[in-house]
C-alpha positions as CSV (number, residue, x, y, z in Angstrom):
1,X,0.0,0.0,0.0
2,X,2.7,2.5,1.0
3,X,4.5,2.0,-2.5
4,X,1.3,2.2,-4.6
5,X,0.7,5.6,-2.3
6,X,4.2,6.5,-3.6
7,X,3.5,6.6,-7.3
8,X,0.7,8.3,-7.0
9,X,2.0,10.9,-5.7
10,X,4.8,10.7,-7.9
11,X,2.1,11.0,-10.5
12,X,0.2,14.0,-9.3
13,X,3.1,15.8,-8.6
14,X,4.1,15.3,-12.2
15,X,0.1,16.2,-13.2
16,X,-0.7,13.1,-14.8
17,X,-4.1,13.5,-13.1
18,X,-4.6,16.9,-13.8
19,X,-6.9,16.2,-17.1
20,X,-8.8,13.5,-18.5
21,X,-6.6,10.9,-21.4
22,X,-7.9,12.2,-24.7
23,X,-10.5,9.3,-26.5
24,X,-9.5,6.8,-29.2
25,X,-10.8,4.9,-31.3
26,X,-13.6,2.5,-29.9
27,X,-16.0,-0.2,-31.4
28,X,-19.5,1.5,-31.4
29,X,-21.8,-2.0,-31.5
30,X,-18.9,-4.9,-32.4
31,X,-19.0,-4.0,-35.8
32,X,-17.3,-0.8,-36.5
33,X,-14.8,1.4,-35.5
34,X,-16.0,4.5,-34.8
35,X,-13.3,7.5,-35.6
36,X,-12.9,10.3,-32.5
37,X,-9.9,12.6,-33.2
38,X,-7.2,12.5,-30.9
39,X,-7.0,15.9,-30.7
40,X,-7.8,16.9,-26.7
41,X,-11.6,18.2,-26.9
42,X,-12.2,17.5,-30.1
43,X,-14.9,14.9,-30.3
44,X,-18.2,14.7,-32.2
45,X,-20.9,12.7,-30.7
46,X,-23.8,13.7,-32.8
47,X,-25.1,10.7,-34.3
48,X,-22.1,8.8,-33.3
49,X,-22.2,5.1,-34.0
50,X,-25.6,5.5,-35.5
51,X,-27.7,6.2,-32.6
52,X,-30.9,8.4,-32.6
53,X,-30.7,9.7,-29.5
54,X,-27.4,11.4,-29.7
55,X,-28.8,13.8,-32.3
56,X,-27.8,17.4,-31.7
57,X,-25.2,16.3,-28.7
58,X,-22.8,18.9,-30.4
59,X,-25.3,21.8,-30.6
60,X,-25.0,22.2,-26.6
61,X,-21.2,23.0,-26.2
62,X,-20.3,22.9,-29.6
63,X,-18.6,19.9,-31.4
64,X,-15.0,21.5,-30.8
65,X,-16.0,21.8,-27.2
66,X,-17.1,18.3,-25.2
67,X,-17.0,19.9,-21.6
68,X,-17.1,23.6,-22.7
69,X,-13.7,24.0,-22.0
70,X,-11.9,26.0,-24.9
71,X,-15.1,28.5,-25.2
72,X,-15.8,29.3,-21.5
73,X,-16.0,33.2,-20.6
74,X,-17.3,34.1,-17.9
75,X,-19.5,37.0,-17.8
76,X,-19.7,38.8,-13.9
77,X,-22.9,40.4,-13.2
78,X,-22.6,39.9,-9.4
79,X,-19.3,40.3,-7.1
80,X,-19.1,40.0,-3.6
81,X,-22.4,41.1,-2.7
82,X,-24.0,40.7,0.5
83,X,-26.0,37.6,-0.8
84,X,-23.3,36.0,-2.6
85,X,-20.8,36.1,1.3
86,X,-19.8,32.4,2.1
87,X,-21.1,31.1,5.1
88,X,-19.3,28.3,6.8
89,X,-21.7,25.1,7.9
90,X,-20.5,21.4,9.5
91,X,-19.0,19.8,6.0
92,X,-21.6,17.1,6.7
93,X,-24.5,19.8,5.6
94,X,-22.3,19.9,2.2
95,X,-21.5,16.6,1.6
96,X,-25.3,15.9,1.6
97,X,-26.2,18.4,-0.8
98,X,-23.4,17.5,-3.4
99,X,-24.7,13.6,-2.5
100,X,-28.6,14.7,-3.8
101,X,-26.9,16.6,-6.8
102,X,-24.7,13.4,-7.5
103,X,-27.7,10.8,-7.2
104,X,-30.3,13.5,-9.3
105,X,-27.4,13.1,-12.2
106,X,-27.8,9.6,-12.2
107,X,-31.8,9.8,-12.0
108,X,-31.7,12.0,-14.8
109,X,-29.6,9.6,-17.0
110,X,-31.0,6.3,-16.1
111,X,-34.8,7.9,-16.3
112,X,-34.5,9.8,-19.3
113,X,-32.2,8.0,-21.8
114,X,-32.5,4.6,-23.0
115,X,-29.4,3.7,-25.0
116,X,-26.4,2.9,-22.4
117,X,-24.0,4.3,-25.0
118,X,-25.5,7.8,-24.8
119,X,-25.7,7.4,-21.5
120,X,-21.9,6.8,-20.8
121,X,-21.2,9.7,-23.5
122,X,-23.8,12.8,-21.3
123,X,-22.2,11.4,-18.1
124,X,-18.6,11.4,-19.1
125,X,-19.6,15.0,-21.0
126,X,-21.1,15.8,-17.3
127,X,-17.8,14.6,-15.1
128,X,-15.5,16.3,-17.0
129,X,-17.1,19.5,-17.3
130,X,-17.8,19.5,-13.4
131,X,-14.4,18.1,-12.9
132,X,-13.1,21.5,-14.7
133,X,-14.3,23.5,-11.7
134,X,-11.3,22.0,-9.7
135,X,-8.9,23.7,-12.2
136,X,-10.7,27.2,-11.0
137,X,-10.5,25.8,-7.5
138,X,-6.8,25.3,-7.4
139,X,-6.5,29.1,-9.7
140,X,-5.3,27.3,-13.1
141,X,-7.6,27.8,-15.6
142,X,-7.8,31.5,-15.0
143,X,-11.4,31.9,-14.3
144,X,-12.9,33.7,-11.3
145,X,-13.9,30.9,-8.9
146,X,-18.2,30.9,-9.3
147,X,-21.1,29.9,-10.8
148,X,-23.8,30.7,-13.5
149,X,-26.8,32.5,-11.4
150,X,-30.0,32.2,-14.2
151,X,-28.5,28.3,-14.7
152,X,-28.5,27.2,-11.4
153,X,-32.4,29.0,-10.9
154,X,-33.3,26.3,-12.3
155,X,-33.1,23.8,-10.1
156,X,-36.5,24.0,-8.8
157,X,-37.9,23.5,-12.2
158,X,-36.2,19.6,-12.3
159,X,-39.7,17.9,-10.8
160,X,-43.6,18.3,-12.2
161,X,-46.2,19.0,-9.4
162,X,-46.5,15.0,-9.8
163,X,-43.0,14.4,-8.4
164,X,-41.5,12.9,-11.9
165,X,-38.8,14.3,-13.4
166,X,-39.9,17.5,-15.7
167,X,-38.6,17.0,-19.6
168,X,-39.6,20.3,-21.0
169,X,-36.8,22.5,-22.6
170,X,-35.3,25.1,-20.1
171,X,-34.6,27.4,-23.0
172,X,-30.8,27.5,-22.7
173,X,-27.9,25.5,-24.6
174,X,-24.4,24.9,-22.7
175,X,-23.2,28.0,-24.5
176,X,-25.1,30.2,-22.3
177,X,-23.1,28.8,-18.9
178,X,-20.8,31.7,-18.0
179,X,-23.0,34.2,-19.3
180,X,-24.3,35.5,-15.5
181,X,-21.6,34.9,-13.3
182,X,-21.8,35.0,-9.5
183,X,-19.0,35.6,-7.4
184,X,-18.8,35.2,-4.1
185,X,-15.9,36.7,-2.3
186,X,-12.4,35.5,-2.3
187,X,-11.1,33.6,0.3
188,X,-8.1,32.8,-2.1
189,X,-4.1,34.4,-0.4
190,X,-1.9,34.6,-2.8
191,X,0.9,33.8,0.0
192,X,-0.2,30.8,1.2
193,X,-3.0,29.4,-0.6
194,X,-0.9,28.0,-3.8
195,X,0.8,25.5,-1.1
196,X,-1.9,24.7,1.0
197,X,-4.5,24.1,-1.7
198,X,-1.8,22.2,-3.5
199,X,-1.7,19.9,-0.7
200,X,-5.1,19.7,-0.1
201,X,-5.3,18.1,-3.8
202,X,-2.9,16.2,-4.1
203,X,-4.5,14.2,-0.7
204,X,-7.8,14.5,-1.9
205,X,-6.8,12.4,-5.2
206,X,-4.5,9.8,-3.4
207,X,-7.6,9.0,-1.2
208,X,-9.4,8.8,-4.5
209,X,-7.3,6.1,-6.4
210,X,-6.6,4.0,-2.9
């Protein structure tokens, strides 16, 4: 254990974690290679291996774009307002939040599409682009550290008044994330932070591969 605790850290340190492996070449149904460029975040899915339901995949970040990654630009229409302070709680309170958010995503994936191979695609799509936010975390992606406001309203629309999960259009495309940006205010020291959150990482993501 202490050995395999050594290369991982060996391995963070020299940021072989730091971004997803780029896709290659995979059979679609056993009887066809499907072609996806090698190129990092260059990946079509529309209609990938012949499947209906993966129509218009592209159209949300763009098909240069999987995770909205080389098009992200924040927009900041609110800044350390009174509203937007953080508020320390008992990291229990969090970690059940996060847990509702993490078993909603696999609701809405098992519930609403049928094919498993366009299900692995959205959720991949979805755990790389929320793994992103640990790049603006740790201050190396060079985005303010926040969220999209009007996206995150919508929450409360995720359920009808029957308690199933609502499928109507919310009106917005992936595009659109970044385009009312909340942030809170910094708790980041340019001092000490770098180390400490460094640290606090590199734990975090030997716990993770144990």
């Amino acid at each position: 254990m202490f050995a395999k605790i050594v290369v991982l850290a060996l391995a963070l340190a020299s940021g072989v974690y730091s971004a997803p492996a780029a896709a290659s070449p995979v059979d679609a149904r056993g009887d066809k290679v499907v072609s996806v460029s090698s190129d990092y975040g260059h990946a079509g899915f529309s209609n990938w291996g012949g499947i209906s339901s993966l129509h218009g995949f592209d159209d949300f970040y763009g098909s240069d774009d999987f995770a909205h990654y080389r098009h992200f630009s924040p927009v900041v229409v609110r800044e350390s307002r009174p509203e937007l302070v953080c508020h320390s709680q008992q990291v229990v309170i969090v970690q059940q939040r996060l847990a509702v958010l993490q078993e909603m995503a696999k609701r809405i994936i098992t519930e609403t599409i049928c094919e498993v191979e366009t299900q692995t695609i959205v959720f991949q799509q979805h755990h790389a682009a929320l793994g992103r936010f640990s790049h603006d975390l740790r201050r190396l992606s060079g985005h303010r550290v926040g969220y999209d406001g009007k996206i995150a309203a919508h929450f409360e629309d995720f359920y009808n008044s029957d308690g199933t999960l609502s499928t109507w259009d919310f009106g917005f495309s992936g595009k659109d994330i970044g385009s009312n940006y909340y942030v809170p205010t910094s708790n980041w020291d340019e001092k000490e932070s770098p180390s400490k959150v460094g640290s606090a990482y590199q734990a975090a993501q030997i716990a993770s591969f144990a």
